[in-house]
VOPANU-787057 format. One record per residue: y, z, x of N, C-alpha, C in turn. Coordinates in steps of 0.02 Angstrom, whole numbers, padded with zeros to 5 digits, always signed. Layout:
VOPANU-787057
YZXYZXYZX...
end
This chain:
VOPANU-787057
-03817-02727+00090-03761-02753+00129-03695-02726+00101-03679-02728+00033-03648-02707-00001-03620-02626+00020-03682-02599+00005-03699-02559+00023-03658-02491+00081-03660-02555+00147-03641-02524+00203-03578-02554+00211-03564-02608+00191-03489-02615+00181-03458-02550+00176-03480-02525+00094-03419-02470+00065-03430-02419+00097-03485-02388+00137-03481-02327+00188-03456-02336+00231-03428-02403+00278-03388-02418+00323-03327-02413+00307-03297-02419+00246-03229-02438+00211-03232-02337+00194-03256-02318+00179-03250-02238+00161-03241-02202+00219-03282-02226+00279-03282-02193+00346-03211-02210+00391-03193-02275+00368-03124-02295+00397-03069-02242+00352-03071-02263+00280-03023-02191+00271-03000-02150+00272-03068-02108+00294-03066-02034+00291-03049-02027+00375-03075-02065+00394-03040-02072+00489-02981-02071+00471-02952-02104+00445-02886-02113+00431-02841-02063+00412-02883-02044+00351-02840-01969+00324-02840-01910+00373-02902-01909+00396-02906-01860+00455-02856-01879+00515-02844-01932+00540-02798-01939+00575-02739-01924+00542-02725-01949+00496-02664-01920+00456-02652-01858+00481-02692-01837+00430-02683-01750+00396-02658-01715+00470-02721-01720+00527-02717-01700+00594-02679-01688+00628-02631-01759+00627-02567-01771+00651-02504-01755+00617-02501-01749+00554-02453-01683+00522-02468-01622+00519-02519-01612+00536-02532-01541+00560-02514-01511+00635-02535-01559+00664-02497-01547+00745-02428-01554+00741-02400-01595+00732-02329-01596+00703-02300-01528+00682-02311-01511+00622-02313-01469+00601-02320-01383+00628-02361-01385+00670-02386-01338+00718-02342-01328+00772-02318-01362+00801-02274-01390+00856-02191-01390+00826-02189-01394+00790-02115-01399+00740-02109-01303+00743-02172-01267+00714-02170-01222+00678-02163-01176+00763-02152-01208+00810-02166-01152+00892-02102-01162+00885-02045-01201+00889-01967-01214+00906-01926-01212+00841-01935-01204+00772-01899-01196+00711-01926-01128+00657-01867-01105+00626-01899-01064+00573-01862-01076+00507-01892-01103+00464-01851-01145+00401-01875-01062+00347-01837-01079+00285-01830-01066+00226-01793-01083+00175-01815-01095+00101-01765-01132+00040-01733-01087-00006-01740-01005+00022-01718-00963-00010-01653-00959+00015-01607-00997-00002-01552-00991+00022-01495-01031-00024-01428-01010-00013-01383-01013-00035-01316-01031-00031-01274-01082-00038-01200-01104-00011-01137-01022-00034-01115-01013-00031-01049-00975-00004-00996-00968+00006-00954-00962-00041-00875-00958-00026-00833-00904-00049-00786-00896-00038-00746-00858-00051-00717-00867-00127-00723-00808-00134-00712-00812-00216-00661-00756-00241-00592-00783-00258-00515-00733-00268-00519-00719-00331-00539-00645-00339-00529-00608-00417-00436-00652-00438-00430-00652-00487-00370-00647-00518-00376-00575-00574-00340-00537-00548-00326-00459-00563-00264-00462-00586-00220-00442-00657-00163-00442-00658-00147-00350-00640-00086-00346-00622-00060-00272-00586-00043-00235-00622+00003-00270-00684+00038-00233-00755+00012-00249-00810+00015-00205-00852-00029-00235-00928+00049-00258-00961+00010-00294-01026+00044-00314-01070+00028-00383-01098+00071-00411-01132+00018-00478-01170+00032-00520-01132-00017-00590-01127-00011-00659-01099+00050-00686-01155+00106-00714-01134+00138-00783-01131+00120-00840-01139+00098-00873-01063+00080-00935-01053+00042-00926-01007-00011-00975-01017-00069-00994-00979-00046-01074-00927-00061-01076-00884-00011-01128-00848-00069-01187-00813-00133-01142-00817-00199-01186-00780-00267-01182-00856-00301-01234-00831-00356-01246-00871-00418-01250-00826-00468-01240-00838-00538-01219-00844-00540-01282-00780-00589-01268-00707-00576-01301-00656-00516-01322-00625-00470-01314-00644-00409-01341-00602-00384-01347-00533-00396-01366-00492-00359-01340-00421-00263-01343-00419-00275-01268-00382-00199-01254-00369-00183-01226-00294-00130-01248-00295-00102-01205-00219-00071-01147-00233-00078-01101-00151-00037-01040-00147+00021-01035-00173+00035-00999-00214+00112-01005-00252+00116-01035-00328+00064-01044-00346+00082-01072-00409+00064-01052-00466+00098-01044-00505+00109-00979-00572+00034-01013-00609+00004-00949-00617-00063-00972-00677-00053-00922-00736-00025-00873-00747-00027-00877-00799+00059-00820-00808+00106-00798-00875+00112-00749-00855+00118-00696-00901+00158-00638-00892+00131-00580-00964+00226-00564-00981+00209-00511-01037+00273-00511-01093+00325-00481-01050+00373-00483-01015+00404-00424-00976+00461-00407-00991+00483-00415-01055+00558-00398-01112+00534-00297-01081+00483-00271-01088+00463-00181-01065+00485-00175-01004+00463-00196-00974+00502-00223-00867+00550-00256-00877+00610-00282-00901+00665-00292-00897+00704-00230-00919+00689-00205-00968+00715-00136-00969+00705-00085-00931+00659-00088-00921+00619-00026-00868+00677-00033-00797+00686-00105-00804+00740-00136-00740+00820-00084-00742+00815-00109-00802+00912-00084-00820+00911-00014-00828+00852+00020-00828+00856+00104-00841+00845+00153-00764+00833+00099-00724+00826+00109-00655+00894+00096-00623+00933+00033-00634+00979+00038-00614+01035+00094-00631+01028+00100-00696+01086+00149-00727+01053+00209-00690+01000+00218-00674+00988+00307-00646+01013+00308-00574+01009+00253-00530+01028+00217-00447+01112+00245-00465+01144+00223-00528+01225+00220-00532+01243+00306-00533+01202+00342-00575+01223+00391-00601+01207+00439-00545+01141+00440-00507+01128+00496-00456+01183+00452-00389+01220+00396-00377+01270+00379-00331+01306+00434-00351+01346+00445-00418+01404+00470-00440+01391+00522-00431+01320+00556-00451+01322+00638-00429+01321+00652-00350+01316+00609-00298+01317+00625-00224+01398+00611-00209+01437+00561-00247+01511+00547-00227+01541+00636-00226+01522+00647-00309+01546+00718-00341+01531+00751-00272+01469+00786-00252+01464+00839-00215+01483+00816-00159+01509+00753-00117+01563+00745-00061+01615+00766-00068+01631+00756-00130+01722+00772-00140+01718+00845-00151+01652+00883-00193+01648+00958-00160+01671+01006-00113+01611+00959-00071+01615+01004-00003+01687+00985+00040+01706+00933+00033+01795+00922+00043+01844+00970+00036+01840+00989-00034+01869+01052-00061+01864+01091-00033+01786+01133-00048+01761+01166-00017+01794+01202+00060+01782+01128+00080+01822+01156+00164+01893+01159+00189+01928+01122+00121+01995+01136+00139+02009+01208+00129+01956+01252+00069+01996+01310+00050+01980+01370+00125+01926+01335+00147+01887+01374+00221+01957+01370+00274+01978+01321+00258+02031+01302+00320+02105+01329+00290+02108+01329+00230+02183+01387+00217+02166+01453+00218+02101+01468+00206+02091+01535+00211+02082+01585+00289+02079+01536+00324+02078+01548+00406+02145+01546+00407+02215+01495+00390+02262+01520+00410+02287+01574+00367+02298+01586+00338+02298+01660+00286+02269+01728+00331+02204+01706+00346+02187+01744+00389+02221+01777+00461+02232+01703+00485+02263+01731+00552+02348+01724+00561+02370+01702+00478+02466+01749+00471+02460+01826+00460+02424+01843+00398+02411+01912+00396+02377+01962+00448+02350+01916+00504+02335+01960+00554+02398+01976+00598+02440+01908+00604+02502+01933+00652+02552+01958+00610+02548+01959+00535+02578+02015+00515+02596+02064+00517+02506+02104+00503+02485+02183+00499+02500+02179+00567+02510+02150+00640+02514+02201+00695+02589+02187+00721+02647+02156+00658+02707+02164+00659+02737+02258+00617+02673+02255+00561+02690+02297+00517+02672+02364+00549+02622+02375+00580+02616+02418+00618+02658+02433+00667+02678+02395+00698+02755+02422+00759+02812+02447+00721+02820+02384+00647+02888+02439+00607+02854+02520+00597+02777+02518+00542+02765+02579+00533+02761+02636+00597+02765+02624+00631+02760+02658+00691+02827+02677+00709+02883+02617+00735+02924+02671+00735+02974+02680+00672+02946+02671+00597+02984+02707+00566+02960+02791+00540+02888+02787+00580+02859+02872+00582+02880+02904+00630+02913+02882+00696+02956+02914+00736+03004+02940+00729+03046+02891+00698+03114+02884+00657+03099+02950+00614+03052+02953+00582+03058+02999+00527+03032+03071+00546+02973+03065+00600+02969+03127+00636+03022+03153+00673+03076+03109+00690+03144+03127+00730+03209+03179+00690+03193+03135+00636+03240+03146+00577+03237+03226+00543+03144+03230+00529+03131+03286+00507+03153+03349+00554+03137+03337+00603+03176+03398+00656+03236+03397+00674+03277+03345+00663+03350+03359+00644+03359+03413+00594+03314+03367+00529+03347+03415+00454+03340+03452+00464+03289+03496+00489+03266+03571+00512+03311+03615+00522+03335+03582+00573+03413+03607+00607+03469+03611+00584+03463+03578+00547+03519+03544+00488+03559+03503+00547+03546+03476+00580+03580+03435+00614+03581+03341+00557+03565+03350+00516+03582+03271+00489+03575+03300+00410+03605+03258+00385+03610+03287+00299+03541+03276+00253+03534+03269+00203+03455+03269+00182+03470+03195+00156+03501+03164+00147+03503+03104+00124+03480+03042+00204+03513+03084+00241+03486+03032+00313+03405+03044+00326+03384+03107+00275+03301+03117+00280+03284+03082+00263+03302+03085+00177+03269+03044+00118+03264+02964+00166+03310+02938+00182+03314+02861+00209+03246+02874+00252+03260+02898+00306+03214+02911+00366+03122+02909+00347+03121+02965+00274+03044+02952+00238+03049+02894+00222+03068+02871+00169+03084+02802+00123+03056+02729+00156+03089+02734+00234+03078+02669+00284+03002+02676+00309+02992+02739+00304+02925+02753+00347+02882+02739+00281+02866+02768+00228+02832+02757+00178+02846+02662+00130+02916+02637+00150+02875+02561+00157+02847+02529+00184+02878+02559+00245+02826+02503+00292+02741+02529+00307+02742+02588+00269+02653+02605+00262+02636+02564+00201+02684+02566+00158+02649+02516+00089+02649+02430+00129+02709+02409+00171+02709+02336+00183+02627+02329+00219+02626+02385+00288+02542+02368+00301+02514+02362+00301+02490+02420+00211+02440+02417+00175+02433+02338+00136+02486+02327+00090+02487+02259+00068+02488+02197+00104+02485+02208+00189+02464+02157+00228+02389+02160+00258+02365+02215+00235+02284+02233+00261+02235+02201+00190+02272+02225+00112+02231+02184+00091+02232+02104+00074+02300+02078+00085+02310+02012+00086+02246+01983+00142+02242+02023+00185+02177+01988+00236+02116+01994+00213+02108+02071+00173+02041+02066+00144+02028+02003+00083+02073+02030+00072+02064+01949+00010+02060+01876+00024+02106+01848+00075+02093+01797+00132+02020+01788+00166+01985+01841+00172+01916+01866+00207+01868+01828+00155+01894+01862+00097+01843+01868+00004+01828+01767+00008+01901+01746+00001+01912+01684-00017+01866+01643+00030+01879+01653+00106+01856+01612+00157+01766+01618+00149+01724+01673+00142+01661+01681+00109+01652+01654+00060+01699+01650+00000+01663+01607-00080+01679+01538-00058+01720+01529-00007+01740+01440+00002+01667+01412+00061+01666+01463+00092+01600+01460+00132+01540+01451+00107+01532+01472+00055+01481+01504+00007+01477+01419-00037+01523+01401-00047+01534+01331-00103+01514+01270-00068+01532+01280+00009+01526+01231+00063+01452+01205+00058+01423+01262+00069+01376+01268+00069+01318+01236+00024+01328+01270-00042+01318+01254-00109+01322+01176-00110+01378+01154-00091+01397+01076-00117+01357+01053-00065+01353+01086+00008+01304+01036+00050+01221+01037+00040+01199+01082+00012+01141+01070-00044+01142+01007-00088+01195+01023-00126+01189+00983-00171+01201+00905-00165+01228+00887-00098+01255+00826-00067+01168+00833-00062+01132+00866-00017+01072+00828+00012+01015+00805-00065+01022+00856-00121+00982+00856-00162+00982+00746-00185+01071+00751-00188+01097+00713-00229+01084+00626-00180+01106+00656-00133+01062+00586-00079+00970+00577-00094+00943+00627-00080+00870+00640-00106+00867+00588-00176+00911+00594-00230+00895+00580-00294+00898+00483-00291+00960+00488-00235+00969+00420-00223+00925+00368-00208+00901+00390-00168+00819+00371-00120+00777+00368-00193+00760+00425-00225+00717+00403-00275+00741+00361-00318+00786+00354-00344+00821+00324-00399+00800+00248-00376+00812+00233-00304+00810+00171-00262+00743+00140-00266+00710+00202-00248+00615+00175-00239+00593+00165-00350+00631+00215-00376+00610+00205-00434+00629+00096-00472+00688+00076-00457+00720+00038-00453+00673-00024-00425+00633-00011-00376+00621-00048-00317+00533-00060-00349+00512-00009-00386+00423-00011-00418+00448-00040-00487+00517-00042-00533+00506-00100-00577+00554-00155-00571+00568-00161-00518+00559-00238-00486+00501-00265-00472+00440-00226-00428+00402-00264-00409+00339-00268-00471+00339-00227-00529+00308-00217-00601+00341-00301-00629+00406-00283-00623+00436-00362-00680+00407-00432-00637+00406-00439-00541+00369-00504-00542+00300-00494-00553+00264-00433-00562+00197-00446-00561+00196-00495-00623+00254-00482-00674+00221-00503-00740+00209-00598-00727+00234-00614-00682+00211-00670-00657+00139-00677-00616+00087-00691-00638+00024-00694-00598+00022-00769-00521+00026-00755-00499+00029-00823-00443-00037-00826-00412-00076-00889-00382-00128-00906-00328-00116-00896-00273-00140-00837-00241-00129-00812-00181-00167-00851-00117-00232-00916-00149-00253-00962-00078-00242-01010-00129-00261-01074-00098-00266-01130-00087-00351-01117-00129-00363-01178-00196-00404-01159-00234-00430-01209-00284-00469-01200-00309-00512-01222-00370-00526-01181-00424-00478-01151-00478-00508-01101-00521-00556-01102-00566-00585-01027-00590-00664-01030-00622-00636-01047-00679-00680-01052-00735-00662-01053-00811-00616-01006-00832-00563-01021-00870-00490-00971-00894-00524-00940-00951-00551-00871-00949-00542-00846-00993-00479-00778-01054-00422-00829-01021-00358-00800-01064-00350-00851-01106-00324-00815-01166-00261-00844-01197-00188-00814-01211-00141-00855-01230-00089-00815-01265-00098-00777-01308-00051-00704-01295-00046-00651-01338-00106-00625-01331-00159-00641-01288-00218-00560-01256-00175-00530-01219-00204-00446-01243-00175-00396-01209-00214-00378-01134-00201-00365-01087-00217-00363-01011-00212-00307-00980-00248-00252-00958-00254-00226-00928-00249-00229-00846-00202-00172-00812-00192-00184-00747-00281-00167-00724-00292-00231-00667-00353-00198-00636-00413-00250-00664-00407-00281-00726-00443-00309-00766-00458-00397-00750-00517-00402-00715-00544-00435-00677-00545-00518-00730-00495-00551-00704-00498-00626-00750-00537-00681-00753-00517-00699-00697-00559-00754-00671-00565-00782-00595-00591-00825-00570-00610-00847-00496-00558-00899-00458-00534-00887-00409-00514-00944-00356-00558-00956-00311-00607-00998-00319-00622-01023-00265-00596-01057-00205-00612-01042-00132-00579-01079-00077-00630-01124-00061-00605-01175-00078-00668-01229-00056-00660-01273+00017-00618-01251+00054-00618-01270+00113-00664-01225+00183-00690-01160+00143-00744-01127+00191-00804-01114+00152-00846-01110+00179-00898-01114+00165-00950-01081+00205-01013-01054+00192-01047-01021+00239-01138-01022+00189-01172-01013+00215-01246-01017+00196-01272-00947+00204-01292-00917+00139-01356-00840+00157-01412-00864+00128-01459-00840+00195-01530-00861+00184-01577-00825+00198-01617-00807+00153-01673-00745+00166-01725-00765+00183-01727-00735+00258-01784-00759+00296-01832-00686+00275-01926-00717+00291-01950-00672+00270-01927-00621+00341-01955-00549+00349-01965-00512+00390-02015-00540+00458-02072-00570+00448-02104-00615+00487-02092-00671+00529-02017-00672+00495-01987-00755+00540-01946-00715+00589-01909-00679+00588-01866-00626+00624-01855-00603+00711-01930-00631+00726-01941-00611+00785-01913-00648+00841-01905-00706+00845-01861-00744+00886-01805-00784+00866-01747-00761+00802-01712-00763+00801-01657-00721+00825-01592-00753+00821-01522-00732+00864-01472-00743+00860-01430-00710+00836-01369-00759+00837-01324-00807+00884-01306-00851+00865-01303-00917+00895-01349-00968+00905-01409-00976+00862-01447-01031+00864-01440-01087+00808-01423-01150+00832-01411-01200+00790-01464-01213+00719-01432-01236+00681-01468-01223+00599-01447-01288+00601-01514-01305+00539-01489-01378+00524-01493-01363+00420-01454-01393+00406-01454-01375+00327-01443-01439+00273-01481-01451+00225-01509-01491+00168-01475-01442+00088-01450-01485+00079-01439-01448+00014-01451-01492-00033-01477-01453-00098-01517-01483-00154-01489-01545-00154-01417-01537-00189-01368-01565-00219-01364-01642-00179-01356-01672-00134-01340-01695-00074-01407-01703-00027-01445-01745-00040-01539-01741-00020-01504-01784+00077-01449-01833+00036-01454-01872+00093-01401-01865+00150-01380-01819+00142-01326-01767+00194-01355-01712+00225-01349-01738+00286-01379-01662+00331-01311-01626+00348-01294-01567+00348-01249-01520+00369-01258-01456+00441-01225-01457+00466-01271-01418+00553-01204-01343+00524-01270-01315+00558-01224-01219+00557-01253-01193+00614-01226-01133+00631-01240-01084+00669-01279-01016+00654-01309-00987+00676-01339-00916+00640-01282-00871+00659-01247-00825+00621-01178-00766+00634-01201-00712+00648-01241-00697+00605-01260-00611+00590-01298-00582+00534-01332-00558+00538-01386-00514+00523-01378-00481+00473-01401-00460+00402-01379-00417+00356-01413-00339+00395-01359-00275+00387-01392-00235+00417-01448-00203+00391-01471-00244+00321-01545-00208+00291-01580-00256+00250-01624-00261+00200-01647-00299+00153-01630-00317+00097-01622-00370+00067-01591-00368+00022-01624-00317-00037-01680-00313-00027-01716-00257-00084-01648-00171-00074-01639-00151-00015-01597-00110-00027-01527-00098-00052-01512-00168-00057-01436-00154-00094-01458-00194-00172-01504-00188-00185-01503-00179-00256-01501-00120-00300-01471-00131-00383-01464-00083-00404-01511-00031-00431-01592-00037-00423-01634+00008-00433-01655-00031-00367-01658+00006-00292-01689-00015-00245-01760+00033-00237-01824-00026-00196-01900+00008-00213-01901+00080-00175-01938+00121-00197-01958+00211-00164-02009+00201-00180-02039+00187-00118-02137+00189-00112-02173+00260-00118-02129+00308-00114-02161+00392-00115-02162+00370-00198-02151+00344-00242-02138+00391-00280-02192+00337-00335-02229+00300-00314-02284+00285-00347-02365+00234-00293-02395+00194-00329-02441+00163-00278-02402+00107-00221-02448+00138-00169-02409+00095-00133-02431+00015-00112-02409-00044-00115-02411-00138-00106-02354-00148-00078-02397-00166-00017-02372-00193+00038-02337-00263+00028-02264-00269+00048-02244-00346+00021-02193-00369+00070-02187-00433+00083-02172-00443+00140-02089-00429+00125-02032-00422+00151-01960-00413+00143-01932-00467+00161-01870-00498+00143-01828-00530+00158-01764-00511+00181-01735-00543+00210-01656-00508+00272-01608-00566+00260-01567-00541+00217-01516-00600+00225-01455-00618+00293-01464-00684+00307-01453-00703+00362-01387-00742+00353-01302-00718+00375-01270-00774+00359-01267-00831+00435-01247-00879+00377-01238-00947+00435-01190-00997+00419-01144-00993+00479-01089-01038+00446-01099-01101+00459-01066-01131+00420-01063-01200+00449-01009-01244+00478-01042-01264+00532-00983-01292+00597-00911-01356+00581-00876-01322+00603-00805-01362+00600-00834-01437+00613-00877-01461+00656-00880-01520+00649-00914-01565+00606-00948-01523+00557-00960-01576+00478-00898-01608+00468-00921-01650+00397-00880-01682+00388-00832-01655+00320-00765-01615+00336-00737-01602+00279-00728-01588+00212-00726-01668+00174-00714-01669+00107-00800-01658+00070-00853-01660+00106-00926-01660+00092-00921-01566+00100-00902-01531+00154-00900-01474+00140-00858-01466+00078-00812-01459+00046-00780-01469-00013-00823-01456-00078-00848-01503-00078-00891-01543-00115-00953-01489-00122-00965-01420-00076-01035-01385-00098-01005-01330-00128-01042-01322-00183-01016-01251-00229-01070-01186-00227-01017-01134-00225-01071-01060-00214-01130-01068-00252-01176-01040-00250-01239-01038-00287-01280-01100-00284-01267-01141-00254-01308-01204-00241-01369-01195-00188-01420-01233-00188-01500-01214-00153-01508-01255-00086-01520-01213-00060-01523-01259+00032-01546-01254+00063-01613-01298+00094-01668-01299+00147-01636-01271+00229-01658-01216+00259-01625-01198+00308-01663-01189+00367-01663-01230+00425-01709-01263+00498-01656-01214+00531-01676-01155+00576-01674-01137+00617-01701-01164+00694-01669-01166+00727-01690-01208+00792-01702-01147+00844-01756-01093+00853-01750-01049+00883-01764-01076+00962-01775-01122+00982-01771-01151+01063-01749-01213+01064
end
């Protein structure tokens, strides 16, 4: 009696478990036609190098290890007594290449006044020489007249002598009005010539200005670098500065996190792949937070495996080949309509069950 009791009580069980099991298996089966989950996955944020631009030593450190700060606010900064000078040796070069462009204005000023007396010089000695030529002319008449008098002896030799005398100055006045023009000519070319010269040197000297300006203008923007500022809205990583470390421009410090976005990558195998898409609702579990569900979207597709953007990625030519299944990282954001300060609240590198809802 006993007996058949406990085979009835064993047979009810295992009915039982079999109904169980059965029915999480259909479940299960039926879940697995409309969802494609995986826990290989990961929370996501944006993460702001702090890079300083100029070297030189830390000062002051202004944040500590986690801190949140806003856009604008000084975290740390470096020695800049080298960029304050660098400042005043820029200005004095801005002052000095001004003064050399004033100089070659007041040049070419010169320059063109002597262009402009040398044109009138030019054009008195032209209505000169063609005054001097009408005397020389007719005092060679005069004197060709004269000579055939004397001939005759019709005039005494002293009315000759006069008669040459007038004619042979006014060939010297002509001459000394022909080269007064050539020389007027000489002048108006070297004043031309200077004009010139100085208007070179005006453009060189504007040229220098411009640089002097831009030189001026890169240690200004050298002296605020020496101020480091938070360029988002943030949570910083662990500070690893102190005062008086020396800093290299370029030299990677530490982290701003933006903890107001957030996004999920999740490596689905290659096998799940087939009826996913972007835009299908995700539902997401994260370690941290068992009893918070969070909803995302699927975005986009990594364009390869993550095995290929690693730094020794696999080459099957080049030994035996095992077949292994791949993974594709998948990002997925998560939707504006969670709840805020709980998004906040998830930090990069954290582990998260990820339900794809592919129908």
């Amino acid at each position: 009696m006993e007996k058949t009791q406990t085979n009835k009580k064993f047979i009810f069980i295992f009915a039982a478990l079999l109904l169980v099991g059965g029915s999480y298996g259909v479940y299960k089966y039926m879940h697995s036609l409309a969802h494609e989950s995986t826990d290989d996955a990961q929370i996501e944020k944006n993460l702001n190098p702090i890079i300083p631009r100029v070297s030189g030593y830390v000062t002051k450190v202004y944040v500590k290890d986690n801190d949140f700060v806003k856009k604008g606010d000084t975290l740390f900064t470096i020695d800049n007594k080298d960029y304050l000078v660098k400042v005043e040796e820029a200005k004095a070069a801005l002052v000095s290449a001004e003064g050399s462009y004033e100089a070659s204005k007041a040049d070419i000023g010169t320059a063109q006044a002597n262009v402009s007396v040398s044109d009138a010089n030019i054009k008195s000695a032209g209505g000169n020489i063609e005054t001097a030529k009408i005397r020389l002319k007719r005092a060679s008449d005069d004197f060709d007249r004269y000579a055939n008098l004397y001939k005759n002896h019709s005039i005494t030799k002293q009315q000759y002598e006069q008669a040459e005398a007038a004619k042979l100055e006014a060939a010297s006045e002509l001459r000394i009005l022909q080269e007064q023009e050539k020389a007027s000519s000489y002048q108006k070319n070297v004043a031309s010539a200077k004009t010139n010269v100085s208007n070179k040197q005006a453009t060189v000297a504007s040229a220098n200005i411009k640089r002097a300006q831009a030189v001026l203008e890169s240690a200004k923007l050298n002296l605020d670098y020496t101020v480091v500022t938070a360029a988002i809205d943030g949570q910083v990583s662990k500070i690893g500065i102190q005062p008086g470390q020396f800093l290299q421009p370029g030299q990677s410090l530490f982290y701003i996190i933006n903890n107001s976005v957030a996004w999920v990558t999740a490596n689905f195998k290659e096998t799940q792949l087939n009826k996913m898409v972007v835009g299908q609702k995700v539902t997401l579990k994260v370690d941290a937070y068992p009893d918070t569900e969070f909803k995302g979207t699927v975005t986009s597709f990594s364009p390869a495996t993550g095995a290929r953007f690693s730094i020794l990625p696999p080459d099957n030519a080049t030994g035996n080949f095992v077949k292994t299944i791949q993974r594709l990282p998948i990002k997925i954001s998560i939707d504006a309509d969670n709840d805020v300060e709980k998004v906040k609240l998830l930090r990069p590198g954290m582990n998260v069950d990820v339900d794809v809802h592919i129908k």
